[in-house]
C-alpha positions as CSV (number, residue, x, y, z in Angstrom):
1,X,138.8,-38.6,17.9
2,X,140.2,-41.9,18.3
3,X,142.2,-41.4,15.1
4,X,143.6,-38.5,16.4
5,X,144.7,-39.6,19.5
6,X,146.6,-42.6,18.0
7,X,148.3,-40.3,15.7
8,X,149.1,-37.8,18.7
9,X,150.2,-41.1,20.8
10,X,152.4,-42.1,17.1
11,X,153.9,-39.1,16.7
12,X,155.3,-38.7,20.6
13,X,157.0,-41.8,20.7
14,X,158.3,-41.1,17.4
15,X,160.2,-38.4,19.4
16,X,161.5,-40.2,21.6
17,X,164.8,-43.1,21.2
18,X,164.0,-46.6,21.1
19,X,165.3,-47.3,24.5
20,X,163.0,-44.7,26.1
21,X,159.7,-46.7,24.7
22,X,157.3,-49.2,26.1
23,X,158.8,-52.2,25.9
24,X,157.4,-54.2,23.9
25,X,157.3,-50.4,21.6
26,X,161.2,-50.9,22.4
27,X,161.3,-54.3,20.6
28,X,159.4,-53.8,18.2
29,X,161.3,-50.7,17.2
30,X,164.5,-52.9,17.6
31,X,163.6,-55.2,15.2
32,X,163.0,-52.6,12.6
33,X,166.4,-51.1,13.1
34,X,168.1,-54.5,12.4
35,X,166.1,-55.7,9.6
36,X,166.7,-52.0,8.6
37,X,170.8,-52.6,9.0
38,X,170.7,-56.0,7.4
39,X,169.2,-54.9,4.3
40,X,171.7,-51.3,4.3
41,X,174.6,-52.0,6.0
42,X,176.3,-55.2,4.7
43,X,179.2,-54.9,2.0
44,X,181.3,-57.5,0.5
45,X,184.7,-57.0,-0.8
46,X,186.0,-60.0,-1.9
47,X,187.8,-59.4,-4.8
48,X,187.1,-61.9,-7.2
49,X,184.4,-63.1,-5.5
50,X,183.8,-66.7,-4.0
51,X,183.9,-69.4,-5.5
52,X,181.2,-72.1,-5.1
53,X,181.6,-75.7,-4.4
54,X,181.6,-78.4,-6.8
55,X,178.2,-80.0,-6.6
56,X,179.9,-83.2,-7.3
57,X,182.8,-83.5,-4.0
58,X,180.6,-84.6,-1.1
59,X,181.9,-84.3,2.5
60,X,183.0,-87.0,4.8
61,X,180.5,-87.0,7.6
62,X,182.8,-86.5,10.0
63,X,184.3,-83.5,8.5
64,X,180.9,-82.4,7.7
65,X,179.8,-82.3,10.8
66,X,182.8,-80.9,12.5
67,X,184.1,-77.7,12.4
68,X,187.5,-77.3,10.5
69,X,190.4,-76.0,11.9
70,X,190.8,-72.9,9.5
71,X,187.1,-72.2,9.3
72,X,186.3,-73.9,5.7
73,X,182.9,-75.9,4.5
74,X,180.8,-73.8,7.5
75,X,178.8,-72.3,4.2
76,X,178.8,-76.1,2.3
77,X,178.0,-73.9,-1.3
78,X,180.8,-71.2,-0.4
79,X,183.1,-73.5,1.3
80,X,186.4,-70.6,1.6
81,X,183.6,-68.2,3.1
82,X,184.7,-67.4,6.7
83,X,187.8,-68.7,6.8
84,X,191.5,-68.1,7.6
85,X,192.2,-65.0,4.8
86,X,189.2,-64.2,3.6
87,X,188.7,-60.2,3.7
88,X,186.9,-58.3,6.4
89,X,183.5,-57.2,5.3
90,X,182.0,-53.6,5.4
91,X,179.0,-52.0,7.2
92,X,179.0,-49.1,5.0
93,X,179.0,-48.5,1.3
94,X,182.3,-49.1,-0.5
95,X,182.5,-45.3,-1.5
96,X,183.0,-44.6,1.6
97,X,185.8,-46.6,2.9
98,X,188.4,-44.7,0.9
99,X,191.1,-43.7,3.4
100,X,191.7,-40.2,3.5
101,X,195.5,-40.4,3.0
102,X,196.0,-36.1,3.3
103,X,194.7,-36.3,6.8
104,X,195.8,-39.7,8.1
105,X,197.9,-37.6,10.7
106,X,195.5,-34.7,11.1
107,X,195.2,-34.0,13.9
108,X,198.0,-36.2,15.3
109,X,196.5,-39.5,16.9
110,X,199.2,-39.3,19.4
111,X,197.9,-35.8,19.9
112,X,194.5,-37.5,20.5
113,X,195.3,-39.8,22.8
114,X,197.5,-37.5,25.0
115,X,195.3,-34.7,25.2
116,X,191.8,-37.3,25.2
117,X,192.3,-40.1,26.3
118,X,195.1,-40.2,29.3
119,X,193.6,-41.7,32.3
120,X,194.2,-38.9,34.7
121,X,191.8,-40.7,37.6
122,X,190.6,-44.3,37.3
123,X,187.0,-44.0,36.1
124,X,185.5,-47.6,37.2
125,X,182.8,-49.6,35.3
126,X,180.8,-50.2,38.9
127,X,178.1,-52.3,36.7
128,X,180.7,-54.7,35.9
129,X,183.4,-56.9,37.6
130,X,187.1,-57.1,35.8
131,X,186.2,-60.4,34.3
132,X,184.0,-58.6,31.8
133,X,187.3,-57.0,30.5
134,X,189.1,-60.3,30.1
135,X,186.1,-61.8,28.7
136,X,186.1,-59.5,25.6
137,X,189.8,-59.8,24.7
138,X,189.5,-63.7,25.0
139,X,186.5,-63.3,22.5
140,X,187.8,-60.5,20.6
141,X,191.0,-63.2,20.0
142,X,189.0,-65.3,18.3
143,X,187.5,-62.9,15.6
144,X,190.0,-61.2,14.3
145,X,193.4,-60.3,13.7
146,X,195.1,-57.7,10.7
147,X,198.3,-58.6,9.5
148,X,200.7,-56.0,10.0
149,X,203.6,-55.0,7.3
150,X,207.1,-55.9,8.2
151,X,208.5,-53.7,5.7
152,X,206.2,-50.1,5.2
153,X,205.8,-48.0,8.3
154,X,204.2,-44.5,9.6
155,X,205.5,-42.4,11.4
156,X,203.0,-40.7,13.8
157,X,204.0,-36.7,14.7
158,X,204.3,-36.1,18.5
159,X,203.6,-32.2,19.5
160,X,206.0,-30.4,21.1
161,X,206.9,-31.2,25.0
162,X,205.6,-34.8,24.5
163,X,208.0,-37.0,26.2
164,X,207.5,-39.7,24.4
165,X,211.5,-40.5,24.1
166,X,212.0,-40.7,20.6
167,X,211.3,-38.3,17.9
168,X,208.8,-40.3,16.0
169,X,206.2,-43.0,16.8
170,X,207.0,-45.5,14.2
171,X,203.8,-48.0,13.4
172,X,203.6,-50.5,11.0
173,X,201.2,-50.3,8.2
174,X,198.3,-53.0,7.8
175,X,198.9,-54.7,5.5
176,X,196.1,-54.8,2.6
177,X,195.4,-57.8,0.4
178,X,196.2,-58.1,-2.8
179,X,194.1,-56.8,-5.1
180,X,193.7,-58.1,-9.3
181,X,195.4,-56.5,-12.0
182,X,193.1,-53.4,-12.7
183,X,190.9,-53.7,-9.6
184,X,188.9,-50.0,-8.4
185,X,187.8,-51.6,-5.1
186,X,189.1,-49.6,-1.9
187,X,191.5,-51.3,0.2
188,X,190.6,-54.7,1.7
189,X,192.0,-56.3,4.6
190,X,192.6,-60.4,5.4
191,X,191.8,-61.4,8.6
192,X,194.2,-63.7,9.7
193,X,191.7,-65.9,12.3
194,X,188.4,-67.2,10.7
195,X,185.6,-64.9,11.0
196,X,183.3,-67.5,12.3
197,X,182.9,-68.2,16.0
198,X,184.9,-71.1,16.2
199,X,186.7,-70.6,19.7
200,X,190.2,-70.4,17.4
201,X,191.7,-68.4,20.4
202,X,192.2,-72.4,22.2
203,X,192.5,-74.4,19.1
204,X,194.3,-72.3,16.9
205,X,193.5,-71.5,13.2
206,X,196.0,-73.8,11.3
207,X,197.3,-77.4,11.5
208,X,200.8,-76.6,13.2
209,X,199.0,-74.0,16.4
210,X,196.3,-77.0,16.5
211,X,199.0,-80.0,17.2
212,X,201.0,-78.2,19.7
213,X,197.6,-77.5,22.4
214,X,196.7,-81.3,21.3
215,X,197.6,-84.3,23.7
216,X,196.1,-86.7,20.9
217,X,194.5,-88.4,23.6
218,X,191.3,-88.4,25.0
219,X,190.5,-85.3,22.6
220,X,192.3,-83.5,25.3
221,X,193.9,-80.0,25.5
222,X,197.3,-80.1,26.9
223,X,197.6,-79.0,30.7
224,X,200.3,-79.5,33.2
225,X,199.9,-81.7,36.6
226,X,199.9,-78.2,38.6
227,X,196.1,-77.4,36.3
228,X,198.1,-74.4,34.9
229,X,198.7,-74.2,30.7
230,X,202.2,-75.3,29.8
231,X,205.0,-72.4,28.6
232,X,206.6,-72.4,25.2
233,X,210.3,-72.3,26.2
234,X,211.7,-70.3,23.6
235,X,209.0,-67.2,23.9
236,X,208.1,-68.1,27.4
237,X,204.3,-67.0,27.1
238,X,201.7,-70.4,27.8
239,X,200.9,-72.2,25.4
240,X,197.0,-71.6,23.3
241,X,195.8,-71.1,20.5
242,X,196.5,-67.4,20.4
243,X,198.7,-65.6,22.8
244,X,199.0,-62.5,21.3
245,X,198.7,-59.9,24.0
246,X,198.7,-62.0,26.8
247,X,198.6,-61.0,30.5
248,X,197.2,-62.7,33.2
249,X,193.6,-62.0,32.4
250,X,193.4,-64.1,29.3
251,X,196.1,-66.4,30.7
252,X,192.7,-67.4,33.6
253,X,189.7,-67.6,31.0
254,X,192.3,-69.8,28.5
255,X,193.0,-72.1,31.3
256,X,189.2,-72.5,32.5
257,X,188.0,-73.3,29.1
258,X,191.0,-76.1,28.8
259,X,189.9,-77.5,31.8
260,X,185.9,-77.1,30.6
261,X,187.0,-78.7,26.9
262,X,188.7,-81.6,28.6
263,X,185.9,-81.9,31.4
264,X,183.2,-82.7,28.4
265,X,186.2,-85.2,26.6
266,X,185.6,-87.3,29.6
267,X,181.8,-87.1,29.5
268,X,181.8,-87.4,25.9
269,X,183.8,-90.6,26.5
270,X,181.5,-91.9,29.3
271,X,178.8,-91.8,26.8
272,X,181.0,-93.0,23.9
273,X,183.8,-95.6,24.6
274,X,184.1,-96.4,21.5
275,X,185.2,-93.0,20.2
276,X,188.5,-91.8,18.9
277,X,190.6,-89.1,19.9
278,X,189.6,-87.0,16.9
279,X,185.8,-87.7,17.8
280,X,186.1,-86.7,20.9
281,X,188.7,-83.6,20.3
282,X,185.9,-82.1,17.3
283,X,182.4,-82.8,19.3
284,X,184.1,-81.2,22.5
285,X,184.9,-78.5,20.7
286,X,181.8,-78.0,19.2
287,X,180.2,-78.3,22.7
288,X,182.8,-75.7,24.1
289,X,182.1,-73.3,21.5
290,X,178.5,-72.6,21.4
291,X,178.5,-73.0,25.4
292,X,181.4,-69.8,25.2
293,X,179.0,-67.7,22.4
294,X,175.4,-68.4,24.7
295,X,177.6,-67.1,27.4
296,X,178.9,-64.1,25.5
297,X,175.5,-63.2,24.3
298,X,173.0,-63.7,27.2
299,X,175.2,-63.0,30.0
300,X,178.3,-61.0,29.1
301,X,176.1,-58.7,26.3
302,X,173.8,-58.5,29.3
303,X,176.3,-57.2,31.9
304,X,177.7,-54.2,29.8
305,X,174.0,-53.8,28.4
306,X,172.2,-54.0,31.7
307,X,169.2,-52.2,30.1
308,X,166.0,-54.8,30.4
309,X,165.0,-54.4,26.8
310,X,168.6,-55.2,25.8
311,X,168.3,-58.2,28.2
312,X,164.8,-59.3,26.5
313,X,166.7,-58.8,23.2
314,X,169.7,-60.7,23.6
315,X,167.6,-63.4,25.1
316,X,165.7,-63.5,22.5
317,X,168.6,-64.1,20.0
318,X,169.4,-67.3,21.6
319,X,166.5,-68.4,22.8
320,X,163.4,-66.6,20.6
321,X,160.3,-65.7,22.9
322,X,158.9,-69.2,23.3
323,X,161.8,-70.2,26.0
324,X,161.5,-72.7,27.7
325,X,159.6,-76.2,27.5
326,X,156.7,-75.1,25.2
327,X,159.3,-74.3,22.5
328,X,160.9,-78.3,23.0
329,X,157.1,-79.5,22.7
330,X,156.2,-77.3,19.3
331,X,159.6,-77.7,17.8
332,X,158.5,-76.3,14.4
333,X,158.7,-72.8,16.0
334,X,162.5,-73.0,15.7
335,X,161.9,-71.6,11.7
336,X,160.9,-68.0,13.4
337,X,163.9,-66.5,14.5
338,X,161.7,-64.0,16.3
339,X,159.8,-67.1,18.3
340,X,162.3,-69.7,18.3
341,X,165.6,-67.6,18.8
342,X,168.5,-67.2,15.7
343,X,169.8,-70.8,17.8
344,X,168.2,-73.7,15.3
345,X,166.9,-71.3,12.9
346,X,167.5,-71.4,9.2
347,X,170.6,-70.0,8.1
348,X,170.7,-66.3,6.7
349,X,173.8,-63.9,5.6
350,X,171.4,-61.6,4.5
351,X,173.0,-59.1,2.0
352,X,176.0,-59.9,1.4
353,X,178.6,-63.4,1.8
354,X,179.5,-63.7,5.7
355,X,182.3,-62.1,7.1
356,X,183.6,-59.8,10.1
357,X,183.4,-55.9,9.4
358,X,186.0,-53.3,9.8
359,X,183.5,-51.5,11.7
360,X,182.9,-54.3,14.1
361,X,186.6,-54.3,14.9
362,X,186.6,-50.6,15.4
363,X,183.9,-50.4,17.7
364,X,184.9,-53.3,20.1
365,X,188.3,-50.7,20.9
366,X,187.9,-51.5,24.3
367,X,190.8,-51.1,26.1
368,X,189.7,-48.4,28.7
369,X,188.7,-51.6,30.4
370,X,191.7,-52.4,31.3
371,X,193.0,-51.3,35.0
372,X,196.6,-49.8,35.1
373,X,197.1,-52.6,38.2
374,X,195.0,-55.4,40.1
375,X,195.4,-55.9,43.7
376,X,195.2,-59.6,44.4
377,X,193.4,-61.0,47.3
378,X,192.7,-64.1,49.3
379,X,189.6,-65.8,48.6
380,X,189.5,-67.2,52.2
381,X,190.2,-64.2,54.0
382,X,189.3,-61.0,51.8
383,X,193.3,-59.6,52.6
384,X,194.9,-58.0,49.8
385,X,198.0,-60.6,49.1
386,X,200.2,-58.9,46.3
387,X,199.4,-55.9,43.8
388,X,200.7,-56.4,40.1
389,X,201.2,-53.5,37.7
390,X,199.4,-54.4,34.1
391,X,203.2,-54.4,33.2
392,X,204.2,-56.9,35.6
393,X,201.6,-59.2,34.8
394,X,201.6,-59.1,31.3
395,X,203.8,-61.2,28.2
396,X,206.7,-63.2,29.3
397,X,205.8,-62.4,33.1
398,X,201.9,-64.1,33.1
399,X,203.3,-67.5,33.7
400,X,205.1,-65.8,37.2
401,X,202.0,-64.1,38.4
402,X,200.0,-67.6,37.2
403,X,201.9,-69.9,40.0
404,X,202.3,-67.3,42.7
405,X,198.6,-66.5,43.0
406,X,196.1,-69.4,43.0
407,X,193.5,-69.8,40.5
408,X,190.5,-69.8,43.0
409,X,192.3,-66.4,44.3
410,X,192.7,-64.9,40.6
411,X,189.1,-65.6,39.9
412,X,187.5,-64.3,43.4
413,X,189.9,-61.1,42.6
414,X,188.7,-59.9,39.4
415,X,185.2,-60.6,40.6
416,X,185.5,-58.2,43.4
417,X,187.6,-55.3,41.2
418,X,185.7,-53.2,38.7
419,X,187.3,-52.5,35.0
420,X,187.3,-48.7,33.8
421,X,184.4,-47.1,32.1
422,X,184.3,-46.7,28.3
423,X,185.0,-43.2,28.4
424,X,187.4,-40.4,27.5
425,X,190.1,-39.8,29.6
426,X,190.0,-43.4,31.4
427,X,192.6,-45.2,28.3
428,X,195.3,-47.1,30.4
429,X,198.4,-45.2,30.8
430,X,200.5,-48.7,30.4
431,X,199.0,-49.3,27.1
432,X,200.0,-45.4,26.4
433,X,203.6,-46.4,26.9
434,X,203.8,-50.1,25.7
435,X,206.8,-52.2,25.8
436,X,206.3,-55.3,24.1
437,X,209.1,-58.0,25.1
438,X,210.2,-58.1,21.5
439,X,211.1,-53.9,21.8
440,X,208.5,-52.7,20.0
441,X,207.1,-49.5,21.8
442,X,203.8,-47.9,21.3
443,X,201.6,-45.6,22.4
444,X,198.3,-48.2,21.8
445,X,195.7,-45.4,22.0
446,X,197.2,-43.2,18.9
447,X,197.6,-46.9,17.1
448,X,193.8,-47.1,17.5
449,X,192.8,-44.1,16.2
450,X,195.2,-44.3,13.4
451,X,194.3,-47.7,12.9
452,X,190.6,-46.5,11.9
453,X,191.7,-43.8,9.7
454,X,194.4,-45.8,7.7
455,X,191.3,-48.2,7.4
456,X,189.1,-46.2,6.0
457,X,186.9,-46.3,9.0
458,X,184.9,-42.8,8.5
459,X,184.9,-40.5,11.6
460,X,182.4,-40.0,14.0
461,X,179.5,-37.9,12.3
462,X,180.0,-39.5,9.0
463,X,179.6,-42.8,10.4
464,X,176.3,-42.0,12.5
465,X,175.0,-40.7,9.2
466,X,176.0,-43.6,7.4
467,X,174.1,-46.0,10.4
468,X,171.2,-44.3,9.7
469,X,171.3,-41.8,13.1
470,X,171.4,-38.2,12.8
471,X,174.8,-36.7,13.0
472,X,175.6,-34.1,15.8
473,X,175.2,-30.5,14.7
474,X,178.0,-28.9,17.9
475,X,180.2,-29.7,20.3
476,X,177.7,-29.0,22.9
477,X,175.9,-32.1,21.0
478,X,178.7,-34.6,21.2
479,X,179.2,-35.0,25.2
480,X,177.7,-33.5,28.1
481,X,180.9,-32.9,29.5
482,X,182.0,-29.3,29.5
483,X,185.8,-29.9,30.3
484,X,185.4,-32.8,27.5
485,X,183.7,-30.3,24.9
486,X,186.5,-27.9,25.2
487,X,189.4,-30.3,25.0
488,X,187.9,-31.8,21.8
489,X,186.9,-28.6,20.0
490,X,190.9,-27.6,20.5
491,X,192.7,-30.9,19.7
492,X,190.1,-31.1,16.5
493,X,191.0,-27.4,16.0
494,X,186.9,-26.8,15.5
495,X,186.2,-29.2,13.1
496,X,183.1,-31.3,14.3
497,X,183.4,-33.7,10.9
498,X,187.2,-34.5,11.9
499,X,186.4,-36.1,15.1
500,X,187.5,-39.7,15.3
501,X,184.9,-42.4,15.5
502,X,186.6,-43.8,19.0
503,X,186.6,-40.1,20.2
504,X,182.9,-39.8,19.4
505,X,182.0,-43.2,21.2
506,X,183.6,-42.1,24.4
507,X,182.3,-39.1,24.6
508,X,178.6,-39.6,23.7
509,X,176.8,-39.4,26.3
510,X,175.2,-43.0,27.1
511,X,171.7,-44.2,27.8
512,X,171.1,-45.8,31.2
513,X,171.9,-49.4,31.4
514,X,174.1,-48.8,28.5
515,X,178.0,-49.6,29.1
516,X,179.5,-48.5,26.0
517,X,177.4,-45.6,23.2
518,X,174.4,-46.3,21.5
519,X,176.4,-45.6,17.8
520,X,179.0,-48.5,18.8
521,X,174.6,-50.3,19.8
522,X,174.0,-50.2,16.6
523,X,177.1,-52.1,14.9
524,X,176.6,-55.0,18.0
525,X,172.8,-55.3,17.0
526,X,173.6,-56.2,13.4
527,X,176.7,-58.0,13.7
528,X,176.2,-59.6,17.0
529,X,173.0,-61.9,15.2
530,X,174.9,-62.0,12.2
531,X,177.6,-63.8,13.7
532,X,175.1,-66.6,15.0
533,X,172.6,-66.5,11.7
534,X,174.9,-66.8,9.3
535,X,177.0,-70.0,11.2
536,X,175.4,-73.6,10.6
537,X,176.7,-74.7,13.5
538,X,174.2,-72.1,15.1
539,X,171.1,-72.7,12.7
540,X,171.0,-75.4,10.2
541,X,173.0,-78.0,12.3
542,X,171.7,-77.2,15.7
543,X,170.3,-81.1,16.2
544,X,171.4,-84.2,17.9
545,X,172.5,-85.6,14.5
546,X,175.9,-83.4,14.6
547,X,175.7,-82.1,18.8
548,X,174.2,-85.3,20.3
549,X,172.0,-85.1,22.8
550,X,173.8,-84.6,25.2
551,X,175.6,-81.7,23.5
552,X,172.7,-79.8,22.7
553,X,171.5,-80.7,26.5
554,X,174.8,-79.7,28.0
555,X,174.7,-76.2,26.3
556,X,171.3,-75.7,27.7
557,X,172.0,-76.4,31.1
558,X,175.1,-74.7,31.6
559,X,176.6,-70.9,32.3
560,X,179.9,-69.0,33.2
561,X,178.4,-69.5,36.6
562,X,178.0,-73.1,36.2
563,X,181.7,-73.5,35.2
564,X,183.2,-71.4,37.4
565,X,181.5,-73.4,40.0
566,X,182.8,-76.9,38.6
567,X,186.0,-76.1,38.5
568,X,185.9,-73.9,41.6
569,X,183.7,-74.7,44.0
570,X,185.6,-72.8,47.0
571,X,183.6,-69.9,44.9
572,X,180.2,-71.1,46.3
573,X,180.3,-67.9,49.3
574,X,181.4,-65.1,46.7
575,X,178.9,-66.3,44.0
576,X,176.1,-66.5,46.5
577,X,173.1,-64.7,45.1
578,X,175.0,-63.3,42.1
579,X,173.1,-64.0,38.7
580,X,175.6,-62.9,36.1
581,X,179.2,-63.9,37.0
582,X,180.2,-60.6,34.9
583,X,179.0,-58.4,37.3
584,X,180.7,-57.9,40.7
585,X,180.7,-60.7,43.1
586,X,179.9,-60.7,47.0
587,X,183.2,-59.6,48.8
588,X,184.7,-62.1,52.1
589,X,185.2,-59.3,55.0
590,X,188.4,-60.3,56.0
591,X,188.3,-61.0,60.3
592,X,188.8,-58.5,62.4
């Protein structure tokens, strides 16, 4: 009888999805499915493959124990893995990666995004504050970047009536890398940051980017007198280690983590007078670095992914079950990822050489986030003091916006505003109807979607399929949303298998305390320990020996909260009683 019952009990929670099971069921469960995924679901296309290092060259310490500016020597036996050109990776087999050049255009991603994906009424994220959505772009900076062809193009169709205002959307092509003489790999794709977690998006990627945000003194980033970054005169954006796409919301989180790297120089100095400028510069950034990725996975993951076993999860990434005191005490723990957290663990890349995914990049297509405009308000009062279209704010303006409204006023503003939901029909109209300040005008939805196709990034039901998830079997399946349903079934003229992954993802209905689909779950729970397992500077070299003690302590102690209130403590009243500065803030009631 007992037998039986266990094997009922088996069976109906066998029915039901991992995040509607006990939770320690949940976890378990969880594990499974990435263990499941690492062994499945990593792909290399590196074509010729890696070279290894010559057992005979041995570091310099100090170049050992630092990270390098274009992401070489993290992997010491594959010293070009992970660095600046090496090719995104794959999360499906290469078989399947093939673009489908006959329906590139079918149907028409401007099609998609006009008929899809228009924000018709601001849907807001209410779980989330509006630094959540700078916070990913500022990550998102650092990962990865394609380079685009300056001399083949595409031309997306636009149906009729679309007032787009030309006849065509032209689009330059990715360009792919270049393949050997004779080579039947798919096409492969250099990312132009490293793929490592390196916090490039301040320091830059190459020697040149890395100079100019240098003082050479102090290890210090450059900042003017006024605490505000300095302006390149001839393009007239600030000045960082990546500025592509910048508006105002990056142009805060770059400033606060030059202030935070140039904070720790000073500690770092305190503690070591005897230390040069490059000492100081490469343990600061270090320090910086894994403070930004513990604050991306426990607190920002956390916010999007309010759902406790998530929490629990992403917890025990960084810091493995045995949190706490009792894991400093038996320190040997630190080999069980599962005990002592992926943070001090040995170092893993599982299946397959290290590297960023297409399908990571296609999944983090986040720009429903953004808010068409932000209304700015005083911290001290709570009044509303200026509101700033996302066009206003945005390039060549940021720098404007930056020295009208204070930074303690930016700050207490996008803690009190909500960013959209992850949805269909919630895409920013301004990002619809892009005007970059060097002319270039697109529609950024349509780019997405073709983006994924040209790619080779399969569509929606292929790609649950090939993550190991049933695929839908109707329209009724794919969203819960009747008006939704219809719209897609037209625009994808019936044809369930032709829906576009991002389509899919906004439409799927999501599990509570889930902020974006459980597909796009599934890419983050492979990629987002892969990231940290596979980086010595995570594992291997997580000890005094190359973070000092004080690194390693500072990391510890320290959050997004904790920063914010350093540099801002006139932020004490709005953070009162909030635990993740990624959700919203307590409002001031302006006086009556």
């Amino acid at each position: 009888m007992t037998d039986r019952l266990i094997d009922r009990i088996t069976g109906l929670l066998k029915k039901r999805q991992w995040y509607e099971q006990p939770r320690l069921l949940a976890m378990f469960r969880l594990g499974e499915i990435r263990t499941d995924l690492r062994e499945k679901n990593l792909y290399d296309t590196e074509d010729p493959l890696l070279k290894r290092a010559d057992p005979g060259v041995q570091l310099d310490p100090a170049v050992r124990n630092s990270r390098s500016t274009d992401g070489t020597n993290n992997d010491l036996l594959y010293p070009a893995m992970g660095s600046v050109g090496r090719r995104f990776g794959r999360n499906v087999p290469l078989e399947h990666v093939v673009p489908d050049k006959a329906n590139l255009m079918v149907p028409s991603p401007r099609v998609v995004s006009r008929e899809l994906m228009t924000r018709d009424q601001f849907q807001p994220a209410s779980i989330l504050n509006l630094l959540a959505a700078s916070w990913i772009q500022f990550q998102v900076h650092d990962w990865f970047v394609h380079k685009r062809s300056t001399t083949q193009h595409v031309e997306i169709p636009l149906a009729p009536g679309d007032n787009w205002g030309e006849p065509t959307m032209r689009v330059p092509s990715t360009e792919p890398d270049a393949a050997p003489q004779g080579s039947r790999r798919p096409p492969a794709y250099a990312n132009l940051n490293s793929h490592w977690w390196d916090c490039s998006q301040l320091y830059g990627c190459d020697a040149e980017t890395e100079k100019k945000v240098r003082t050479m003194i102090g290890g210090k980033l450059k900042i003017e007198p006024t605490g505000l970054l300095p302006v390149d005169p001839v393009s007239g954006i600030s000045i960082s280690g990546f500025t592509d796409n910048w508006w105002i919301g990056l142009a805060m989180l770059h400033t606060l983590f030059t202030w935070e790297h140039n904070y720790i120089c000073d500690l770092l100095a305190h503690h070591n007078p005897t230390w040069t400028d490059q000492q100081l510069f490469a343990k600061a950034r270090l320090i910086t670095t894994a403070l930004i990725a513990k604050i991306h996975t426990v607190e920002w993951t956390c916010a999007i992914l309010p759902h406790p076993i998530i929490k629990t999860g992403m917890n025990t990434n960084w810091y493995g079950l045995l949190e706490g005191d009792l894991q400093d005490a038996i320190g040997f723990i630190d080999d069980s990822e599962i005990l002592g957290g992926i943070i001090g663990s040995k170092a893993d890349h599982h299946a397959a050489p290290y590297s960023l995914t297409e399908e990571f990049v296609a999944v983090y297509r986040m720009h429903p986030l953004m808010p068409d405009e932000i209304v700015f308000k005083s911290l001290a009062t709570g009044h509303a003091l200026e509101t700033f279209t996302l066009e206003a704010m945005s390039g060549k303006r940021t720098p404007t916006v930056a020295e009208r409204v204070t930074m303690p006023d930016q700050f207490y503003s996008f803690g009190v505003a909500h960013p959209g939901a992850l949805v269909l029909h919630n895409y920013p109209k301004t990002l619809q109807n892009l005007r970059r300040d060097d002319g270039e005008h697109l529609d950024l939805a349509a780019v997405d979607i073709f983006r994924d196709r040209e790619r080779g990034v399969p569509r929606y039901n292929q790609f649950r399929k090939l993550f190991h998830k049933d695929p839908v079997k109707s329209f009724d399946e794919l969203t819960d949303n009747p008006a939704w349903r219809k719209q897609i079934k037209e625009v994808y003229n019936g044809d369930l298998d032709k829906v576009d992954l991002m389509t899919g993802l906004y439409a799927e209905p999501m599990p509570t305390g889930f902020g974006f689909s459980e597909t796009a779950f599934r890419v983050f729970i492979l990629m987002a320990s892969r990231r940290l397992k596979s980086d010595r500077f995570f594992t291997d070299d997580w000890r005094p020996e190359v973070y000092t003690d004080f690194g390693l302590d500072y990391v510890k102690k320290n959050s997004m909260l904790t920063v914010l209130k350093r540099h801002f403590p006139q932020l004490g009243p709005a953070l009162a009683g909030v635990t993740n500065a990624f959700q919203p803030w307590k409002a001031v009631t302006p006086p009556q």
